[in-house]
N, C-alpha and C positions, 0 to 999 in steps of 0.2 A: 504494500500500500504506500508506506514511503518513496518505495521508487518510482513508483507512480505520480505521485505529486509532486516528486522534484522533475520530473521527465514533464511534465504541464506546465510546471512554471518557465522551464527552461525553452520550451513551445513557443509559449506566450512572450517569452525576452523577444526570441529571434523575430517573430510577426510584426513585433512594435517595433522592431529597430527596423527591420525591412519598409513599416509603414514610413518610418521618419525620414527614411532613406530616398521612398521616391515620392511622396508626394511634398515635399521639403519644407514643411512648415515651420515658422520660428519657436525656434526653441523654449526662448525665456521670454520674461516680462521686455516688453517694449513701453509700455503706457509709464506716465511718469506725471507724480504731483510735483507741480511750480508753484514757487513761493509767490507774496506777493511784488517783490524784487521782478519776478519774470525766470530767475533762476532754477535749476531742478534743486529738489531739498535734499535726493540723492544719487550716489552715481549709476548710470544705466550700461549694463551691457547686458545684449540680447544678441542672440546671433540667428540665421537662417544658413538651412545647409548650403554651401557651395559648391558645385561643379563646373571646373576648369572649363569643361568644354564648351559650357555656354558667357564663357568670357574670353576665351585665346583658343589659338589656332592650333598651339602644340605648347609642349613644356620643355621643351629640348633644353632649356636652362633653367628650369622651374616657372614659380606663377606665384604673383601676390595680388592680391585683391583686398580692394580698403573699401567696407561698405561703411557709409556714412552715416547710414540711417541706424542702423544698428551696432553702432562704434564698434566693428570688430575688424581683425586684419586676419585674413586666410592665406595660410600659404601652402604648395604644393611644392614636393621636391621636383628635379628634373628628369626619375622614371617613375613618378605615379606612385610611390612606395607610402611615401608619408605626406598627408595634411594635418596641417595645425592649424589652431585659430585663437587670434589674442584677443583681448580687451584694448584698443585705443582710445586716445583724447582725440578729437576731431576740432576742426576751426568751430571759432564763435560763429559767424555767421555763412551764410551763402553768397556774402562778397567776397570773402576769404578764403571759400572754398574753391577749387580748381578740380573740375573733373575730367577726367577722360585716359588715354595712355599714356604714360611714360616706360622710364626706367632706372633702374640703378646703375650712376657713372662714376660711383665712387663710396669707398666705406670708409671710414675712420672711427678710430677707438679717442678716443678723449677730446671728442671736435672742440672748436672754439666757435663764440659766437657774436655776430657782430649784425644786430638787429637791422631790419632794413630799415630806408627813409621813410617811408609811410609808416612802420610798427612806431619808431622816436615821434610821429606827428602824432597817431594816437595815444601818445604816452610819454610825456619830456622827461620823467624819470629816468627812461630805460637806458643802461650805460651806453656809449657807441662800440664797447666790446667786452667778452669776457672770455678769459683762459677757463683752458678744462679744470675743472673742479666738479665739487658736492654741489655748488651753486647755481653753477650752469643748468639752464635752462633746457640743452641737448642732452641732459642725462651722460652717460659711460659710451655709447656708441651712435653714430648713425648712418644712415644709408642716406648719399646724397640722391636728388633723381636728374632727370634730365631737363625739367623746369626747373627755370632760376627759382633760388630760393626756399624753395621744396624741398623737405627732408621726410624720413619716418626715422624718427629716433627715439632714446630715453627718456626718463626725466625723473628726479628724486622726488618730485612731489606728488608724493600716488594719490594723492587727493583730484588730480587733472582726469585720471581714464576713468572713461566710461562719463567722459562729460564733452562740450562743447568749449572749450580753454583755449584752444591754440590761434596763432595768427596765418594759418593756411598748413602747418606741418602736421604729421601723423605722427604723435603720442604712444609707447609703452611703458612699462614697465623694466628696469632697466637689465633687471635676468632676462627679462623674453626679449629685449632686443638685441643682447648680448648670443641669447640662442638662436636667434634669426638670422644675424650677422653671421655666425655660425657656419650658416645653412644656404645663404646666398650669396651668389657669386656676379659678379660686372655683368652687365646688360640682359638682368632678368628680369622678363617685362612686367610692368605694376600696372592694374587698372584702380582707377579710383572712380569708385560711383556712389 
């Protein structure tokens, strides 16, 4: 009778994970209370399943995908072996966000950073640059892309993922962009939608 019921449940895993699998529903909470600020009162991350092949043509050097709507990043190695998917910070708004293809033209471990002209007009605080550090605002690692100014990188202040923070860059955690960095290599192509 036990093995009966463990052989059921184990049924019933595979059927759900098969249902999740193709008819690709979002995983997690999307919906979010805002404050009266306009702010979320907490961090959102939700993801929907991803399949490369309704984003890219091939992965012959992997696939990353930045969904915006659901602050997560996907990435696919370059033989199908492994997906993963992180929690990101996404820009503040849809001026600042830039969709469509790029790529990674460059990674660096302890980048430096030197805000753009338009980030110091929305903010005369912000220094005109800063050395790698805890402080830094790119976190331990980042992926440059092929649009100016475009990064996905770290950041120490895990209070940013899973929210709307950045001035157009793509946000993690600074382990998972340390493992991501990892895992990609120069001219693999990123979509961001």
């Amino acid at each position: 009778m036990m093995i009966r019921t463990i052989s059921n449940i184990y049924t019933i895993s595979i059927l759900l994970f098969v249902y999740v699998m193709i008819s690709n529903p979002i995983i997690a909470q999307t919906a979010v209370a805002f404050g009266q600020d306009g702010k979320p009162k907490h961090n959102i991350f939700s993801f929907r399943v991803q399949f490369w092949q309704e984003h890219f043509n091939n992965i012959k050097k992997g696939a990353i995908l930045v969904d915006t709507k659901t602050r997560s990043l996907h990435y696919w190695s370059r033989n199908g072996t492994e997906y993963k998917v992180f929690p990101t910070s996404v820009p503040l708004n849809e001026d600042l966000t830039r969709l469509g293809y790029t790529k990674v033209t460059k990674k660096v471990i302890g980048p430096e950073w030197r805000p753009t002209k338009k980030m110091r007009e929305r903010d005369p605080k912000l220094p005109e640059f800063m050395p790698p550090g805890p402080d830094n605002p790119l976190g331990s690692h980042a992926l440059y892309l092929s649009w100016p100014s475009y990064r996905i990188h770290g950041t120490s202040d895990t209070r940013k993922i899973g929210r709307q923070s950045s001035s157009g860059c793509v946000g993690l955690y600074n382990e998972q962009i340390e493992e991501l960095f990892n895992l990609v290599e120069i001219g693999t192509p990123v979509r961001i939608l």
